[in-house]
N, C-alpha and C positions, 0 to 999 in steps of 0.2 A: 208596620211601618218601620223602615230602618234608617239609621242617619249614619253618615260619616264618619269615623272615628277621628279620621286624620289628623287636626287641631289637636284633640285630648290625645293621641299619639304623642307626636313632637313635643307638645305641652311638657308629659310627664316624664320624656326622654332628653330635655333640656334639665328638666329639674334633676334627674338623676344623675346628669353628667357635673351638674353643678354640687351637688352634692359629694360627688365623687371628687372634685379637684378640691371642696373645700375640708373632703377628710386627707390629702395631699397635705393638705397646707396643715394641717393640726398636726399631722406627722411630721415633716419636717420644721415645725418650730418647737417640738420635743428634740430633738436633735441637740447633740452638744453645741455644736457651733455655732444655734440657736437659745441657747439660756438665757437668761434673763439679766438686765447690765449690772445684778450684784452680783452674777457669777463672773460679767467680765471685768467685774471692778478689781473684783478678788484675783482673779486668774492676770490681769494686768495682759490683758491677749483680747486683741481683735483685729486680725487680718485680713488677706484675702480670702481665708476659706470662708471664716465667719460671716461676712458680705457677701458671696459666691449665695451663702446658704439662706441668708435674709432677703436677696434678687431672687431666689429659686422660692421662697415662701411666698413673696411676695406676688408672683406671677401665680399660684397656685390661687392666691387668695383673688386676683382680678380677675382670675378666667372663671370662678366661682360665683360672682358676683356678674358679671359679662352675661355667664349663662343662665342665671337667676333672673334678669331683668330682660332676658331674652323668650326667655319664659313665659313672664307676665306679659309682655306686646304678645307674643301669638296668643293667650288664653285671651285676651282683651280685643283681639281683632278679629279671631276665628270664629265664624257660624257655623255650627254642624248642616252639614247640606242635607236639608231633607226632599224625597222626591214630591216634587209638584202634584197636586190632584187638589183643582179648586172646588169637585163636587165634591169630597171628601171632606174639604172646610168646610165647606156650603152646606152639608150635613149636621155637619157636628155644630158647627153656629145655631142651626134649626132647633138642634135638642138643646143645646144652654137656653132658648131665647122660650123654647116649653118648658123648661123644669123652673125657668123665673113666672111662670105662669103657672104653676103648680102642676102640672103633667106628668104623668108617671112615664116609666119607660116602656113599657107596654102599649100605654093606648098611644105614645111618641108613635113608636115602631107600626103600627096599625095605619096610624096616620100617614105616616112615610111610605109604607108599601102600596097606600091608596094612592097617593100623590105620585107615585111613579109609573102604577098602572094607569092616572090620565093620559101621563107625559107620553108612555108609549103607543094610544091608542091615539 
């Protein structure tokens, strides 16, 4: 039986891109005109570039955040689709509902093969 990926797809390709804008953002608040305000206490400098560079961090750090929480909604809302086959559940129900009854999987399977040669005759 096989399912879906699609969901854990995007899932992990949001989280990647989020990760990717919030190492953006670590790199540009290394940046000089990113220091820290005892560097710009000291330097007596904070203009447009510096601002330029803290809007540019700071947009690295929301799209980070944006697609991190974009993330968690699709893992929180996606079901892996699996294909439909109620005799298949209807099976596997049968052998939990024997092995609570102490049934091996053997005499299970015996028993299953009799029960389907009824159904077909």
């Amino acid at each position: 039986m096989t399912t879906d990926n699609k969901p854990t797809n995007a899932t992990q390709e949001l989280r990647a891109a989020a990760d990717r804008a919030y190492c953006l953002y670590i790199e540009k608040m290394r940046t000089t005109e990113c220091l820290g305000w005892e560097e710009k206490v000291k330097s007596r400098k904070f203009g447009l570039k510096e601002l330029e560079a803290h809007i540019k961090a700071g947009v690295f750090l929301g799209m980070s955040r944006a697609l991190s929480e974009a993330a968690d909604i699709v893992a929180k809302h996606a079901q892996p689709v699996m294909p439909a086959d109620d005799e298949m559940a209807a099976e596997y129900q049968r052998w939990i509902d024997a092995h609570h009854q102490g049934m091996d999987y053997d005499d299970f399977l015996k028993q299953e093969l009799a029960r389907r040669r009824i159904e077909r005759e």
